[in-house]
NUKEFI-96232 format. One record per residue (C-alpha): residue number from 1; x, y, z. Coordinates in steps of 0.1 Angstrom, whole numbers. Layout:
     i       u       v       w
   NUM       X       Y       Z
...
END
This chain:
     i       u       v       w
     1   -1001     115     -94
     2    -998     152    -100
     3   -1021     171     -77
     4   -1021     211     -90
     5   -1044     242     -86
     6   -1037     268    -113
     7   -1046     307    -108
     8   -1041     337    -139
     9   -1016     365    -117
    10   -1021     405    -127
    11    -983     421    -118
    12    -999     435     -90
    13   -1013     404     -76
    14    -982     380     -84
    15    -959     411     -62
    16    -984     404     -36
    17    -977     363     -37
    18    -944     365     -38
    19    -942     387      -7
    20    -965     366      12
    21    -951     337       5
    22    -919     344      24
    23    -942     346      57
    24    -954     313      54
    25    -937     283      69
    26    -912     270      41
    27    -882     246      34
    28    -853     269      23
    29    -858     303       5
    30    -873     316     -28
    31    -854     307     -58
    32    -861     318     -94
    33    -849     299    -119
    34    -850     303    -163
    35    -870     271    -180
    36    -871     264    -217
    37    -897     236    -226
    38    -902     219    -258
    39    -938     202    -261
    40    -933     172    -287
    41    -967     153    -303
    42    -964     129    -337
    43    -972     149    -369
    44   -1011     140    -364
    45   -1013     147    -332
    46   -1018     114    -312
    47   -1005     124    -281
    48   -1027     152    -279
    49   -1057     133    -286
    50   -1054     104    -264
    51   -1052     133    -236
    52   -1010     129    -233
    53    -981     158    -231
    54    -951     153    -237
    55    -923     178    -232
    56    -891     185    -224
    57    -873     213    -200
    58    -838     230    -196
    59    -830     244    -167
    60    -793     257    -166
    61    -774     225    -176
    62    -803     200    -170
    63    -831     183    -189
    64    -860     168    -176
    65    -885     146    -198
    66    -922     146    -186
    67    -952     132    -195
    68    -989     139    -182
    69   -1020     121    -185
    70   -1050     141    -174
    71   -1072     117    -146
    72   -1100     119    -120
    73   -1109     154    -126
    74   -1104     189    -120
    75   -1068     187    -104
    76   -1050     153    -106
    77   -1028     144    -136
    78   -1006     113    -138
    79    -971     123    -140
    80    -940     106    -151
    81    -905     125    -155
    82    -868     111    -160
    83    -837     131    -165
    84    -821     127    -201
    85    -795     141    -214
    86    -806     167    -243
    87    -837     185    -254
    88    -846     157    -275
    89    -874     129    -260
    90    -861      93    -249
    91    -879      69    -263
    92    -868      44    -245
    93    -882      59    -214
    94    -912      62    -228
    95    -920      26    -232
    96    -924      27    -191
    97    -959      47    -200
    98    -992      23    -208
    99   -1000      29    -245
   100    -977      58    -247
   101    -951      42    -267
   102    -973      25    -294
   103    -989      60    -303
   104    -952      72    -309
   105    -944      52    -339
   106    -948      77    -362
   107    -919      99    -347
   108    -923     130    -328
   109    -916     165    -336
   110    -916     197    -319
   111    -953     217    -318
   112    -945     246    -294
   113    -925     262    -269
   114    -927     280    -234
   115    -900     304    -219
   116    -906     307    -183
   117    -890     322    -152
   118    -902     305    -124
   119    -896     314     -86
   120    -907     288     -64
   121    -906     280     -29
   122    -917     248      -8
   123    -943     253      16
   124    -951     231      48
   125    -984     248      57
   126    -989     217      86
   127    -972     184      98
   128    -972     157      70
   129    -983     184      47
   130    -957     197      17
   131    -964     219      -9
   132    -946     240     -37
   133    -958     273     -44
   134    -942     288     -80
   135    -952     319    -100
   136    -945     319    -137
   137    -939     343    -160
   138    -931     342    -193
   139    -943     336    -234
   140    -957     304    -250
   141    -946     306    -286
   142    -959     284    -315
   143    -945     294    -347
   144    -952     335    -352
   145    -979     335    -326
   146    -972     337    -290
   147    -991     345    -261
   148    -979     357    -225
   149    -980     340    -193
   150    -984     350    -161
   151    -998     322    -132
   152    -991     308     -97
   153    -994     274     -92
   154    -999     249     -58
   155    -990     218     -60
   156    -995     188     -33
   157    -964     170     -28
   158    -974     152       7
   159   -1004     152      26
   160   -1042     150      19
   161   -1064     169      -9
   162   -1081     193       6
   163   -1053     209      27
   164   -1040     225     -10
   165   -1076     236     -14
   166   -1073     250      21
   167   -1038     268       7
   168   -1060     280     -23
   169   -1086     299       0
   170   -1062     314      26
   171   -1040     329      -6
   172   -1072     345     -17
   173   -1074     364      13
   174   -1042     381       4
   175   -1049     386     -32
   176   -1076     383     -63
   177   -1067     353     -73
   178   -1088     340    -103
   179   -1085     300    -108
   180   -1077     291    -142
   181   -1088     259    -163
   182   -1059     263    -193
   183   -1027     243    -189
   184    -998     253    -210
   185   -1001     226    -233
   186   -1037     235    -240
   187   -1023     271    -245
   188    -994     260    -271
   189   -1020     238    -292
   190   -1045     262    -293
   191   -1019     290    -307
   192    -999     260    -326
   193   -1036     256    -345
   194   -1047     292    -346
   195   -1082     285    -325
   196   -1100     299    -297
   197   -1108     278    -268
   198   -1133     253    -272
   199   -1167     241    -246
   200   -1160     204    -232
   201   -1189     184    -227
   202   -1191     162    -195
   203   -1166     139    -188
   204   -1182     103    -178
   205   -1164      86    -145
   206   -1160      52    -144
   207   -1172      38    -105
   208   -1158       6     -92
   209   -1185     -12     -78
   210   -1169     -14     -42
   211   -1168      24     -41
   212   -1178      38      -8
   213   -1202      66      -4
   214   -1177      93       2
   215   -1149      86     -27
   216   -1179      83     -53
   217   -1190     119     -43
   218   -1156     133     -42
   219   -1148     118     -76
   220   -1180     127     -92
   221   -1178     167     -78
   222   -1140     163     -92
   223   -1150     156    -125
   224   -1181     182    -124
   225   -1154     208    -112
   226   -1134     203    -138
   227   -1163     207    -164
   228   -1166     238    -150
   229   -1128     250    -154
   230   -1122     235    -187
   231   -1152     254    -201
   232   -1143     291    -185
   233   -1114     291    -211
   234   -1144     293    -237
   235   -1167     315    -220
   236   -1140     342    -218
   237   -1118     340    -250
   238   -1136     313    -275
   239   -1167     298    -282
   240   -1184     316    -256
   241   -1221     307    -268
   242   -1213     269    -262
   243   -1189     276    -232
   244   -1215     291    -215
   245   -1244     263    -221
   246   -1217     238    -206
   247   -1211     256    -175
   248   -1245     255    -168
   249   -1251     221    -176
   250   -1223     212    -152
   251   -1237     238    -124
   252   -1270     220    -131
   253   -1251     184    -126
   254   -1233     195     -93
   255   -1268     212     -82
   256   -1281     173     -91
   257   -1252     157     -73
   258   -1261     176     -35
   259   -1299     162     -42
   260   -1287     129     -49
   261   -1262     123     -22
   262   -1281     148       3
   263   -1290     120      32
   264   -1257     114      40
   265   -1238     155      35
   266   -1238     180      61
   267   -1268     202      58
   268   -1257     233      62
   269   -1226     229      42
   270   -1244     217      14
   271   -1273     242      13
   272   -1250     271      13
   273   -1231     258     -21
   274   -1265     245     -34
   275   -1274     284     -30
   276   -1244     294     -46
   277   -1250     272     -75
   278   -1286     280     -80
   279   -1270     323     -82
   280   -1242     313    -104
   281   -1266     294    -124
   282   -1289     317    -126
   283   -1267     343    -140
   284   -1257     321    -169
   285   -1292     309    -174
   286   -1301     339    -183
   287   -1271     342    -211
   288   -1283     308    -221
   289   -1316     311    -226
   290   -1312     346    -250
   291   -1285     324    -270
   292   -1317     296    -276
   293   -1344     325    -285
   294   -1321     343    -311
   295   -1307     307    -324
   296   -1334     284    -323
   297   -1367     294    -309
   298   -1367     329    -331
   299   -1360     310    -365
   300   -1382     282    -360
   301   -1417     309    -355
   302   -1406     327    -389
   303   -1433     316    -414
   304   -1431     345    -441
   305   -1408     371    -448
   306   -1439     395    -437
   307   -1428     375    -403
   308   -1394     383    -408
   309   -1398     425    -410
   310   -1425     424    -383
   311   -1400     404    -361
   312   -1367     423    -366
   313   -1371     451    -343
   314   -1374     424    -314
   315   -1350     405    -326
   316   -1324     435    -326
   317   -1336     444    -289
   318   -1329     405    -280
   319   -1294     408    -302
   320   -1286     438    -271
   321   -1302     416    -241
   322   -1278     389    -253
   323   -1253     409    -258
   324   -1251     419    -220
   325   -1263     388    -200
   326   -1227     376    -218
   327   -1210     403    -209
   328   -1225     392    -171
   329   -1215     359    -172
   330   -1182     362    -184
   331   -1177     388    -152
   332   -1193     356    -128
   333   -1165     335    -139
   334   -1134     353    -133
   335   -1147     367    -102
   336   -1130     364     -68
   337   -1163     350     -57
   338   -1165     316     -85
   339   -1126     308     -76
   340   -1137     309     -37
   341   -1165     284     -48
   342   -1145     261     -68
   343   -1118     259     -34
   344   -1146     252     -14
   345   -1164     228     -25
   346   -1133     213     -36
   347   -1118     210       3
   348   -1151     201      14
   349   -1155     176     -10
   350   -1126     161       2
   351   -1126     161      37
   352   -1144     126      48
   353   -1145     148      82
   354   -1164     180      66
   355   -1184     164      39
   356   -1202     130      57
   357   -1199     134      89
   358   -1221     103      99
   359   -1209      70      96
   360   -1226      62      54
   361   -1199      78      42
   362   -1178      42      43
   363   -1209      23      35
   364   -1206      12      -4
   365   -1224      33     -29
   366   -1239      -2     -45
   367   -1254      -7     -11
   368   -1268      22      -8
   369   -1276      34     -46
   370   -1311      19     -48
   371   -1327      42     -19
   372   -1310      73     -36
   373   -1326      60     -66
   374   -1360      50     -52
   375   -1361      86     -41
   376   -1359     102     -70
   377   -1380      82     -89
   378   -1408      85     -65
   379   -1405     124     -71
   380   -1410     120    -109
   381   -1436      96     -97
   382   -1458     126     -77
   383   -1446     153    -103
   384   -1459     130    -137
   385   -1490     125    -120
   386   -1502     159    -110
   387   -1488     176    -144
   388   -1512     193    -164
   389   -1508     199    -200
   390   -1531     235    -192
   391   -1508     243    -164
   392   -1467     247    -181
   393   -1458     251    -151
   394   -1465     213    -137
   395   -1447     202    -165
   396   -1417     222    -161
   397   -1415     208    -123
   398   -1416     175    -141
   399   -1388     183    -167
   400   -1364     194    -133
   401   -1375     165    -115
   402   -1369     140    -146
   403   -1336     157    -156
   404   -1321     150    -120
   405   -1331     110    -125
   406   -1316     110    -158
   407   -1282     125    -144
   408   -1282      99    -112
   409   -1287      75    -137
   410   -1258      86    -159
   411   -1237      87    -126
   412   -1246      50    -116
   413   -1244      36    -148
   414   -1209      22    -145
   415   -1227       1    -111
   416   -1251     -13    -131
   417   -1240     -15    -169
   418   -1266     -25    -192
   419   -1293     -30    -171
   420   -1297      10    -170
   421   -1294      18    -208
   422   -1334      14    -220
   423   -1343      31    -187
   424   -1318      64    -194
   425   -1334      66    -228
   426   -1367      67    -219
   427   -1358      95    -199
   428   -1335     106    -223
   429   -1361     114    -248
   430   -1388     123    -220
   431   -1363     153    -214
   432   -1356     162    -247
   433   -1392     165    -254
   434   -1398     188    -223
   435   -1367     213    -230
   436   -1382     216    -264
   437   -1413     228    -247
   438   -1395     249    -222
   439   -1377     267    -253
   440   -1411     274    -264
   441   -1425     290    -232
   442   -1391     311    -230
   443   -1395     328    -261
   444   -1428     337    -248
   445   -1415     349    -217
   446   -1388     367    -232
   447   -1408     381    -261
   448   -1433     397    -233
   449   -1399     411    -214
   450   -1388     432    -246
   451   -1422     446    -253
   452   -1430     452    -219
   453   -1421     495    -223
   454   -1417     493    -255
   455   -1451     496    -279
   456   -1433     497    -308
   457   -1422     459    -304
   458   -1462     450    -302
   459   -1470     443    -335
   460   -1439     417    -336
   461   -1452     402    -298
   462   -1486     392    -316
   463   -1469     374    -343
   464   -1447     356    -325
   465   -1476     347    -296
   466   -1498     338    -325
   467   -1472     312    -340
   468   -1452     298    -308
   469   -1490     292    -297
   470   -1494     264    -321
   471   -1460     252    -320
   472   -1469     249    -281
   473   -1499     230    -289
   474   -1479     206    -305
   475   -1456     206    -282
   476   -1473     192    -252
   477   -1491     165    -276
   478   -1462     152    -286
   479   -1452     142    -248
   480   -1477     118    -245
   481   -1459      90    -259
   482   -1427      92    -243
   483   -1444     100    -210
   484   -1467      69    -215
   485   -1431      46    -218
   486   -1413      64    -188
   487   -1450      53    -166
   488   -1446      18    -182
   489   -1407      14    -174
   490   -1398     -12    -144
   491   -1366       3    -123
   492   -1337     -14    -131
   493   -1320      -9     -93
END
């Protein structure tokens, strides 16, 4: 298993690393050495689609054959790597990886190419404790297109988790160093296909039903972590619309994840990232929410084309809002301050010690899953009964209340199976039904923002306040049906 932290260098940043890293307690000297690595995938890409890579490097007279496997979040990979005796892949070796060899049958060729010089130096920060830290610099290439590289990586050779978290944070006292969610590989496909990055929805973990307390929360936070890095890619150089919905959903999800396992973390450790969630989030909440109005909400008030003319001036002024809560978010997630939160809560979520430091943190999840459940429940309880369809407000308290069920339930579902399914679609829809309302009372809000000093956007604020009016309407009475099957719905826990 592959344990790695990844971080995007500047030149003046990686000359700072470098000089460090001769001050820190290390086995032998720097050493910078040239690589040439071949990345190899069948000719419709199975490798990369079953989450393999498969490559091969030179270094001076020597070849190395590696595979990877991405598993249990953010930072751990499965690894296996032979020696073999050209730049070509052996097959043979191959057959020593589950699955791997079967999705081979096609033959491989060559997709893409990196040309790295890496210095690297092994660090032994404590006793037990081993690390290598390596700065690389150099081109990926795939055909004409290339793009540069320039990244430190830490990777955990002995010792436990959150010591190369620990590693992370102390090397960020020395430089700016900006965590990065793009391997290599992801690089050369993306140039190899001519795409920006792409948003990743959430990743589902699987949870053995002997799982204690502590190693469910550490593996759920991994996974959510690594929803967060695999969409900053997007947010900054791709799909940055969709990027920046998934962010939130997974700063939403982590935010869900302190509530549900809040009995047994420490307090004050918790509260502080739950604060530093709730900023993050609200920065690209506010990105997210122009990217609905203009998208959906906008469109869907339109009646006429009258509509249309009346609306544009507002629509342009939202066009500019957009425009720079994007501009704000893409500045949250490559500052100093998100990479210090993602080391963290990544040390703190694995450090038994730091994270539960009562004695339910060995106690098995399944034991202990129906009270975190019960909980919950018993807020959407008190929430559905005093909501009022004539006060929004109550209704959005149920929708945050309802939304953090649903995602324990998603979490859990592996402990129970199919005994959860109806249940997480009642509230499934129940959800749906509320956003849709919430997208409503948004445009509202935001409509009201933009013609706030502005009198030459009234005319188009009446128009769309007459028309999201009766879409609200309509709205609420539509959430009588799924809110009468959530009431009727037994717990399955």
């Amino acid at each position: 298993m592959e344990t790695e932290l990844k971080f995007s260098l500047s030149p003046e940043t990686r000359a700072r690393i470098e000089r460090h890293a001769g001050a820190l307690p290390v086995d032998g000297g720097l050493s910078t050495e040239a690589q040439s690595t071949t990345y190899f995938d069948t000719p419709r890409r199975k490798l990369r689609k079953a989450g393999f890579s498969l490559r091969v490097r030179q270094s001076a007279d020597k070849f190395v054959q590696t595979v990877k496997l991405a598993s249990n979040g953010a930072f751990h990979r499965q690894e296996w790597e032979w020696p073999v005796a050209s730049d070509e892949p052996d097959l043979r070796r191959l057959a020593e990886v589950p699955k791997l060899r079967a999705l081979c049958k096609e033959g491989l060729e060559p997709v893409f190419r990196t040309d790295i010089d890496r210095t690297r130096v092994e660090l032994l920060p404590a006793s037990g404790t081993r690390m290598e830290l390596a700065v690389d610099v150099g081109t990926v290439k795939a055909g004409d297109a290339s793009e540069s590289v320039s990244e430190l990586e830490l990777e955990l050779k002995d010792g436990e988790v959150d010591s190369l978290f620990r590693l992370g944070l102390d090397l960020l006292e020395v430089a700016p160093l900006v965590i990065s969610g793009e391997s290599k590989a992801q690089r050369g496909y993306r140039l190899r296909d001519g795409t920006r990055p792409a948003a990743h929805k959430p990743n589902r973990v699987t949870l053995h039903r002997t799982v204690c307390v502590q190693e469910a929360f550490a593996r759920l936070s991994d996974a959510l972590l690594d929803g967060l890095l695999a969409n900053q890619p997007a947010v900054l150089r791709g799909d940055e619309g969709e990027g920046i919905h998934q962010m939130r959903i997974g700063i939403r999800r982590l935010r869900s994840l302190l509530a549900l396992f809040e009995p047994f973390l420490e307090s004050h450790a918790a509260a502080r990232f739950a604060d530093e969630l709730r900023r993050l989030g609200q920065v690209l909440g506010v990105a997210r929410d122009w990217d609905v109005f203009l998208a959906e909400s906008l469109p869907a008030v339109i009646v006429t084309a009258a509509d249309l003319k009346t609306i544009e001036p507002l629509r342009a002024a939202a066009v500019e809002r957009r425009h720079a809560a994007h501009q704000a978010a893409k500045k949250a997630v490559q500052e100093p301050s998100f990479t210090r939160f993602m080391l963290a809560f990544g040390a703190w979520s694995h450090s038994v010690e730091a994270t539960m430091p009562n004695r339910f943190g060995a106690r098995r999840l399944k034991e202990m899953a129906p009270a975190m459940l019960d909980k919950l429940a018993r807020k959407v309880r008190k929430r559905r009964a005093a909501s009022d369809p004539d006060e929004l407000e109550t209704l959005h308290a149920l929708r945050k209340s309802a939304k953090k069920l649903r995602y324990a339930i998603e979490y859990f579902d592996s402990l129970y199976g199919a005994e959860s399914g109806r249940y997480y679609k009642r509230y499934a829809t129940l959800q749906k039904r509320l956003g849709e309302l919430n997208d409503l009372v948004t445009l509202q809000r935001l409509s009201e923002e933009l013609a706030a000093d502005r009198l030459e956007l009234v005319p188009a604020l009446a128009v769309l306040e007459n028309r999201s009016g009766a879409l609200v309407g309509q709205a609420v009475d539509h959430l009588d049906k799924p809110l009468a099957r959530v009431q009727r719905e037994k717990p399955f826990w």
